[in-house]
N, C-alpha and C positions, 0 to 999 in steps of 0.2 A: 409666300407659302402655298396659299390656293392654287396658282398657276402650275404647282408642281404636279400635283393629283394627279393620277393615271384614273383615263377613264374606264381603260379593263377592268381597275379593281373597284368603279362603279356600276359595271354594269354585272360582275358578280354579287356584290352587295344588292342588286336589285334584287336576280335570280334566288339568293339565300334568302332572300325575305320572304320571295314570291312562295318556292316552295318548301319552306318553313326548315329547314333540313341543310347541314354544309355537306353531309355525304351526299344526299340528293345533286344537288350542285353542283360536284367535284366529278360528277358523274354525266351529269349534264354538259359542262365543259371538258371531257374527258383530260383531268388534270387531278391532281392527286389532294385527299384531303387538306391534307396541311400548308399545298399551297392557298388555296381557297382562305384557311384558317390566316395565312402568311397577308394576303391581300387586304383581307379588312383588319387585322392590327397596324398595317401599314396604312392605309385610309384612315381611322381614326387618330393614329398619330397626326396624320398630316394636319388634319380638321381640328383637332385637339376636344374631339365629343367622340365619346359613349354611343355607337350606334345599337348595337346586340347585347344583351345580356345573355352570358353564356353558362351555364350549368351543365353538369354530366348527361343529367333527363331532360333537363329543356333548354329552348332557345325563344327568347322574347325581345321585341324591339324596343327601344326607349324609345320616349314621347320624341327626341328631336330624330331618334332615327325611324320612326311611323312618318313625319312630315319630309324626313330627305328622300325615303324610299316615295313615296307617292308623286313628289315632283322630279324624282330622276324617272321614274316607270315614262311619267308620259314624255320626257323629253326626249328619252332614248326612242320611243317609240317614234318620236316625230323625226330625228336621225336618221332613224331609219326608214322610213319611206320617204325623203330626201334623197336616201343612198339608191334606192331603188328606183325611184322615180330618176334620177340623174342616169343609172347605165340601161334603165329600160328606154329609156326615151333615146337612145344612140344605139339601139340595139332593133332585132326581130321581136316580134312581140312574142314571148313567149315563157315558159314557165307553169308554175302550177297554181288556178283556182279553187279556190274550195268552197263549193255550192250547198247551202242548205236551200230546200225545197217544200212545199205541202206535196204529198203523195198523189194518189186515185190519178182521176181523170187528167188532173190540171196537169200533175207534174209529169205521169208518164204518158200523156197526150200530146199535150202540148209545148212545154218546157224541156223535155228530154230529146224531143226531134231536133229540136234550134239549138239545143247542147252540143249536137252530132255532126249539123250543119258547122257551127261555129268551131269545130276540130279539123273539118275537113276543108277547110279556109285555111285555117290554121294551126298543121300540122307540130308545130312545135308548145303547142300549148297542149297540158294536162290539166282535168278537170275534173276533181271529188265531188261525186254527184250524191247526196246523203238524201233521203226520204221521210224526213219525223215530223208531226205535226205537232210538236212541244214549238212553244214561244222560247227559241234560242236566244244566248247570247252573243254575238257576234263576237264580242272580244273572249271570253268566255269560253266559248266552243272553240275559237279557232279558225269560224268561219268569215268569207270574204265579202260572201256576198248571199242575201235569202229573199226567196220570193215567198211572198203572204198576203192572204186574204185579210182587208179590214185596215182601220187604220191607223196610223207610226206613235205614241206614246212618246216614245224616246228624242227628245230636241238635239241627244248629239248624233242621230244617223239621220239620213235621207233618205226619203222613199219617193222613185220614180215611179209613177202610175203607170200601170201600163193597157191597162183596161177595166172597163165597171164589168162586174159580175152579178148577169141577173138571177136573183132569186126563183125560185116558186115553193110554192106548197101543193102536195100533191099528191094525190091516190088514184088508183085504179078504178074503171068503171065496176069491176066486180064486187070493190073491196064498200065505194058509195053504195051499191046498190042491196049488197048485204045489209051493212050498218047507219048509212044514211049520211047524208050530207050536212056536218057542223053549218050551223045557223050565222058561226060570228068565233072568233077567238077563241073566247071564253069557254065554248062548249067543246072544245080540245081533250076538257079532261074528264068527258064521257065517253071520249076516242080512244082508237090505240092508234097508239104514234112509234116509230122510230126516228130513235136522236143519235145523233152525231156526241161532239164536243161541246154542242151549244147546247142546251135547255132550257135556255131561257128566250125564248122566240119574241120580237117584234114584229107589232103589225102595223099598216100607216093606212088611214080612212082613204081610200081613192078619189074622194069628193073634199076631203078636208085635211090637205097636208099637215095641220099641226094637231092634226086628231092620233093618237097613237094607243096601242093595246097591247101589255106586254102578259106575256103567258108563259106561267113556271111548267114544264111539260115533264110528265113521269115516263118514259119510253118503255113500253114491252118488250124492247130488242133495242140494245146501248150499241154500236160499233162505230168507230172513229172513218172506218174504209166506207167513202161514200157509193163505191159499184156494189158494196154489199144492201146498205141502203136502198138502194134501185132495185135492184133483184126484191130485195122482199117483198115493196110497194108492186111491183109486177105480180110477186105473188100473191097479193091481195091481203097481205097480213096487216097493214096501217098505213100512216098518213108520212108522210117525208117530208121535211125542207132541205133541198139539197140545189146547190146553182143547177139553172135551167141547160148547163151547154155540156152536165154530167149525163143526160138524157133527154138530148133536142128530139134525136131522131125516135122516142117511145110517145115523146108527147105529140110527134106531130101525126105519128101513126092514127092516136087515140089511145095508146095502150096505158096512159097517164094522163090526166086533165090535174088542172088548176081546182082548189077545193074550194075557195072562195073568190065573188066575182066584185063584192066592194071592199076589202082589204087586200093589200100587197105590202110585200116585204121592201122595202130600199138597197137599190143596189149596191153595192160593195167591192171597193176597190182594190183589184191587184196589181201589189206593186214587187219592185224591185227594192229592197232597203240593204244599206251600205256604208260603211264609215264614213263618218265626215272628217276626211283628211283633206288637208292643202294639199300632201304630196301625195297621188293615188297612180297607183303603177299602170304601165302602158296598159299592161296585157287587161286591166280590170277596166279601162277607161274605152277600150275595143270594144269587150265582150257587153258590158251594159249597152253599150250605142247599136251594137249587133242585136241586143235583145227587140230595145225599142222600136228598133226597127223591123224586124220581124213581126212584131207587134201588129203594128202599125198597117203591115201590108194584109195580117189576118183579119184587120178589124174594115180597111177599105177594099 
């Protein structure tokens, strides 16, 4: 009986589950309700279980149809970058990535040149270059592949380093010479500071690496864009933490110094992070080894 199951009308029963809806679906598969409707009574025959419970106003899954939907999602899923991985691997590399990024500096600095590089290599590749500094979902969003500061949480992706990102903390000679040079951390919040996303600052003793100082900071000017951050600090309005390679060329001017000479912040790795598939398509197993390597030549 099981060997008869059409997997079409498993992998609609995913899509119906996924999003919650058979018109959705039927629309999605540009096929008409009632085949949609037609497929999962004929799957539940087949199986002789209950997957949907169906009402006029709603649609809800039964317990064994929550546990079929979860282990078809990922099966299908793995199918399919099998199928991909099988005709990308005998093919051009080419097709469409879809890049999530952090913004400012990094992203349209340094990550969007090697983007442009990496098109004009490979002319058949498209690439969705997205800018948000929200902690994406990769399966979630839709995305293929995200560069980010800091480091991976998630055991089922991968994150390829691609280089340490160094810190500073930092003010203008105008802005110390105004209001004076914090003594140590702590006295931050006598300062004015502008914060990013982070406010909650770590500091590490220069002399005694497992010495640490963490500091809840109130910012006078909140913005997520780190060039706007620089700018102010230039203006002399407060104190920044912001990576040092956002503003090499102010600090080596003098137009920005370091604020403190025995705490530093810990570097901070950017990486590449990215499903952890067995089957992972040409064109994305290119472009990471492209990146790295780019990398690689900026950093030697």
């Amino acid at each position: 009986m099981l060997n008869q199951i059409n997997l079409t009308d498993i992998r609609s029963f995913v899509l119906i589950a996924k999003l919650g809806n058979f018109t959705k679906a039927a629309e999605a598969l540009s096929v008409s309700r009632s085949h949609v409707s037609r497929q999962i009574a004929s799957l539940e025959t087949e199986m002789g279980v209950t997957l949907l419970i169906r009402t006029t106003r709603t649609l809800r899954l039964t317990e064994a149809g929550q546990d079929f939907y979860h282990q078809c999602e990922q099966a299908l899923e793995r199918i399919d970058q099998a199928l991909i991985a099988a005709v990308d691997d005998t093919q051009e590399v080419r097709g469409k990535i879809r890049v999530n990024c952090v913004g400012g500096y990094l992203g349209e600095e340094i990550v969007a040149p090697i983007v442009c590089q990496f098109i004009q290599q490979y002319p058949d590749i498209d690439i969705s270059l997205d800018f948000s500094s929200h902690r994406v979902d990769l399966i979630e969003d839709e995305f293929d592949i995200a560069f980010r500061m800091g480091s991976l949480e998630d055991a089922g992706f991968i994150a390829k380093k691609l280089m340490d990102i160094e810190m500073g903390t930092l003010a203008s000679p105008r802005y110390l010479q105004q209001y004076g040079r914090p003594s140590d951390p702590k006295s931050l919040g006598q300062h004015h500071c502008l914060v990013g996303s982070v406010i909650k600052w770590r500091f590490q003793d220069k002399a005694d690496s497992s010495k640490h100082s963490d500091v809840q900071i109130k910012g006078q000017m909140q913005c997520k864009n780190g060039r706007v951050l620089v700018q102010g600090a230039l203006a002399g309005i407060g104190i920044i933490r912001v990576p040092k390679i956002y503003c090499q060329g102010h600090i080596e001017s003098g137009e920005l110094e370091e604020v403190f000479q025995d705490w530093l912040i810990p570097s901070v790795p950017f990486s590449a992070i990215y499903h952890k598939d067995k089957y992972q398509p040409r064109r994305l197993r290119m472009f990471i080894e492209f990146m790295k390597q780019a990398f690689e030549e900026m950093s030697g």
